[in-house]
C-alpha positions in Angstrom: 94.1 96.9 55.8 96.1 99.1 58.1 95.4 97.9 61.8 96.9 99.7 64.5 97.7 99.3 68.6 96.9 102.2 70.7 97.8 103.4 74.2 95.0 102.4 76.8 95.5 105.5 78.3 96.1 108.6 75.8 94.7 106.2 72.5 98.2 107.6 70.7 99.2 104.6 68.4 102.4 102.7 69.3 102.2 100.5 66.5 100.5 100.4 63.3 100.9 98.3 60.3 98.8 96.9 56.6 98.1 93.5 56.9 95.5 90.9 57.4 94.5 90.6 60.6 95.7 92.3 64.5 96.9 89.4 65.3 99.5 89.8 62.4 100.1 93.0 63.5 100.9 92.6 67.3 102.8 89.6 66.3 105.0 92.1 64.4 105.2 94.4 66.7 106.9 92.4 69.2 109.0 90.9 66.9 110.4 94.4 66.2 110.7 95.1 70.0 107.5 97.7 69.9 106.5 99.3 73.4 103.3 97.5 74.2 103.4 98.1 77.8 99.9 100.0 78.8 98.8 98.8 74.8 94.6 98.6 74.6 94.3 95.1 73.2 90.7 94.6 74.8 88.7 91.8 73.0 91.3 91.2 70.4 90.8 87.6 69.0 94.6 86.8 69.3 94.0 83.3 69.3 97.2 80.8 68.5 99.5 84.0 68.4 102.9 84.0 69.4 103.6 86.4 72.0 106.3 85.0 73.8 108.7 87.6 75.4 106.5 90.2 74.8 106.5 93.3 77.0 102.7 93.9 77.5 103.1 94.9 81.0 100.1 96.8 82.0 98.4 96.0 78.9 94.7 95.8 78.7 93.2 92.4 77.4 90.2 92.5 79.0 87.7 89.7 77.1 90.5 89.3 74.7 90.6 85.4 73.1 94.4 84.5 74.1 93.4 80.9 73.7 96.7 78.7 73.3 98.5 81.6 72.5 102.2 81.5 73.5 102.4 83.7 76.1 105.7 82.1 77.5 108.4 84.8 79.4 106.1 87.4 78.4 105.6 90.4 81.1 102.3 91.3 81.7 102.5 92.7 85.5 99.9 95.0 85.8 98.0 93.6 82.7 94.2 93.7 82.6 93.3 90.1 81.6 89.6 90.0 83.2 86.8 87.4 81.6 90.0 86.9 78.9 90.4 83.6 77.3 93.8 82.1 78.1 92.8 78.7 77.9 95.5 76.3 76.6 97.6 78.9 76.7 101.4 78.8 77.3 102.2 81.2 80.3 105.1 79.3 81.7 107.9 81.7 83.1 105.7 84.8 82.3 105.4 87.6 85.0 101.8 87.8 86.2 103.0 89.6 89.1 99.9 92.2 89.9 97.9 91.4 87.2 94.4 91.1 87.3 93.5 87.6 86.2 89.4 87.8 87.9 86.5 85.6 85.7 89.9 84.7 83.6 89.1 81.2 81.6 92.4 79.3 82.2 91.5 75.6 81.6 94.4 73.6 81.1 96.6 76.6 80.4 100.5 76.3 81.1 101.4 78.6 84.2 104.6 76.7 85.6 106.9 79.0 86.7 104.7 82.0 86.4 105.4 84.6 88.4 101.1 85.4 90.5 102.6 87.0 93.4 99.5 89.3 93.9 97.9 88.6 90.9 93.7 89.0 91.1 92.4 85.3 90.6 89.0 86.3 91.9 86.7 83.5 89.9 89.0 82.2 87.3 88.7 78.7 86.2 91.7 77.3 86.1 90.6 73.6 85.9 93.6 71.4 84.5 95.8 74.1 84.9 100.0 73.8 85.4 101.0 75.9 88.7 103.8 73.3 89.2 106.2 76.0 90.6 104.3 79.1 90.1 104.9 82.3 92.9 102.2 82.1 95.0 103.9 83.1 98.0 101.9 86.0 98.8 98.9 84.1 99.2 100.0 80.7 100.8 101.9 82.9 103.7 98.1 84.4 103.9 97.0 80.5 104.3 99.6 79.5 106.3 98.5 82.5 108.7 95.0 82.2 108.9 94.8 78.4 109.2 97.4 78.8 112.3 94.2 80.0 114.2 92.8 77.0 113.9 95.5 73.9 113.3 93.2 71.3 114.6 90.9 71.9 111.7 93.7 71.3 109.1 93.0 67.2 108.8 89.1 68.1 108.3 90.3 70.5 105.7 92.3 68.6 103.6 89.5 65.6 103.6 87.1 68.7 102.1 89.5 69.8 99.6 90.3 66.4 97.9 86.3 65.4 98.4 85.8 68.3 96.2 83.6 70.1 98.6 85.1 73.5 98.5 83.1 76.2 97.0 85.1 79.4 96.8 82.4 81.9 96.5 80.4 81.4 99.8 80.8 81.7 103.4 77.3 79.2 103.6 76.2 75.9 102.7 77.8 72.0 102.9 80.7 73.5 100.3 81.7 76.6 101.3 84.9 79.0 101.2 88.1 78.4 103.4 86.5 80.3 106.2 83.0 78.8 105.6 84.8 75.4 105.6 86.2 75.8 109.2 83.2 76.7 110.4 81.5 73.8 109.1 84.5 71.6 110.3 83.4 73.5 114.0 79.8 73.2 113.1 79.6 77.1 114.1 78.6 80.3 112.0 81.6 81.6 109.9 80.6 84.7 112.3 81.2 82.9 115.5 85.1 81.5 114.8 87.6 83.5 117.5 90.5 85.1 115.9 89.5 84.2 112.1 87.5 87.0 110.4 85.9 86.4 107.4 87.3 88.7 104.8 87.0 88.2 100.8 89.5 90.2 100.2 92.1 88.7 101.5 94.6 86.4 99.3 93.7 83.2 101.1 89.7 83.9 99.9 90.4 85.2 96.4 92.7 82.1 95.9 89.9 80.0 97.3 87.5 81.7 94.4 89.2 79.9 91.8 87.9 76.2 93.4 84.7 75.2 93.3 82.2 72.4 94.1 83.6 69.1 92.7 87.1 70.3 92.1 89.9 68.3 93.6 93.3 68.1 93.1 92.9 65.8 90.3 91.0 67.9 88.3 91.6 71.3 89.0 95.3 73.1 90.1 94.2 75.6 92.8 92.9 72.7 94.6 95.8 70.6 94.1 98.0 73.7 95.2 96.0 74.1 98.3 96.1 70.6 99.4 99.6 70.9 99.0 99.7 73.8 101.4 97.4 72.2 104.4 99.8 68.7 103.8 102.5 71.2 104.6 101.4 72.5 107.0 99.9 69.4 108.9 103.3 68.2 108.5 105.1 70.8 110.6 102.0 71.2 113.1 102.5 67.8 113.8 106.1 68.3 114.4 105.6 71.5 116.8 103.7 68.9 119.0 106.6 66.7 119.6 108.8 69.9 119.7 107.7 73.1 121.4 110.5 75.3 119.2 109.2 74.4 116.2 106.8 77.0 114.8 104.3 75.7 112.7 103.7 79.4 110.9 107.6 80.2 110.9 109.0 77.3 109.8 106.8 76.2 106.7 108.5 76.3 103.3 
């Protein structure tokens, strides 16, 4: 059976080939250095495949199964990846950069190393998931920013995030988002905090998406990331208190 790989945009075919399965046939194309950047790869079952190094930057995988697929060095900036299935998967070292990762299923996938700055993890479940060294700079400078409004609040919302009572996707309610959290740590509305708006859209929020009620760091690595964020910066809030030129935004690393 001839299966063939179109363009997302313009449906011209940038790779075509007979043989059993798609999966067989992007496999080949990579290995023979094919354009797949921009390739419409939505729903593909390509389960198991070996992908690594592959150039599917702005590729669209929506609700494809990627499912411990090796994935590893592979550049998918810009790729569409929503509702896909990357659990298991190997992403270590890939370039995420941009990509939009939202209602991604990334249980215990492998994403040391990766390359999120920007990335869209609205509502993916990453749940036993690597991000030892991932870039997630974009969005813990975010965090670092926004919990600098309140400091004080830090402790309270460590003790929340390693209880497990973070919920991501509401401002309401004993588990809340990071914004929700602080007010409950204030026992205010999330309306009434000075100087911290609430505001899904920012990184710190969308970050916060991806942990939900019960998670801690143990179980799930956003959680684990973001406790080693507040840790952070509890640690150099604490020093600005017994020096006045230390500056607890500024000087976290």
């Amino acid at each position: 059976m001839k299966f063939e790989i179109k363009h997302r945009w313009d449906n011209s075919v940038l790779f075509s080939l007979e043989c059993e399965s798609l999966k067989l046939c992007v496999e080949a194309a990579i290995s023979s250095r094919a354009d797949l950047s921009r390739a419409n790869l939505s729903g593909a079952d390509l389960s198991d495949a070996d992908l690594s190094g592959a150039d599917l930057s702005g590729a669209y995988l929506s609700d494809a199964d990627l499912s411990r697929a090796d994935l590893s060095r592979a550049n998918l900036s810009r790729a569409y990846l929503s509702r896909a299935n990357l659990s298991r998967a190997d992403l270590s070292r890939a370039n995420l950069s941009r990509a939009n990762l939202s209602d991604a299923y990334l249980s215990r996938a492998n994403l040391s190393g990766a390359d999120l700055s920007r990335a869209n993890l609205s509502d993916a479940y990453l749940s036993g998931a690597d991000l030892s060294d991932a870039d997630l700079d974009s969005i813990k400078w975010d965090f670092f920013g926004r919990l600098s409004v309140w400091p004080n609040e830090a402790d309270a919302l460590l003790q929340a995030i390693k209880d497990g009572k973070i919920n991501g996707s509401t401002y309401q309610g004993e588990c809340a988002c990071f914004v929700g959290t602080i007010a409950n740590i204030k026992h205010c509305e999330y309306t009434d905090l000075n100087g911290l708006k609430a505001d899904s859209s920012s990184p710190t929020e969308v970050f916060f998406t991806t942990i939900k009620e019960g998670d801690t760091p143990e179980n799930n690595g956003a959680s684990k990331i973001a406790a080693g964020w507040v840790e952070t910066f509890i640690k150099h809030r604490d020093l600005a208190r017994t020096d006045d030129r230390i500056n607890p935004v500024n000087k976290v690393t």
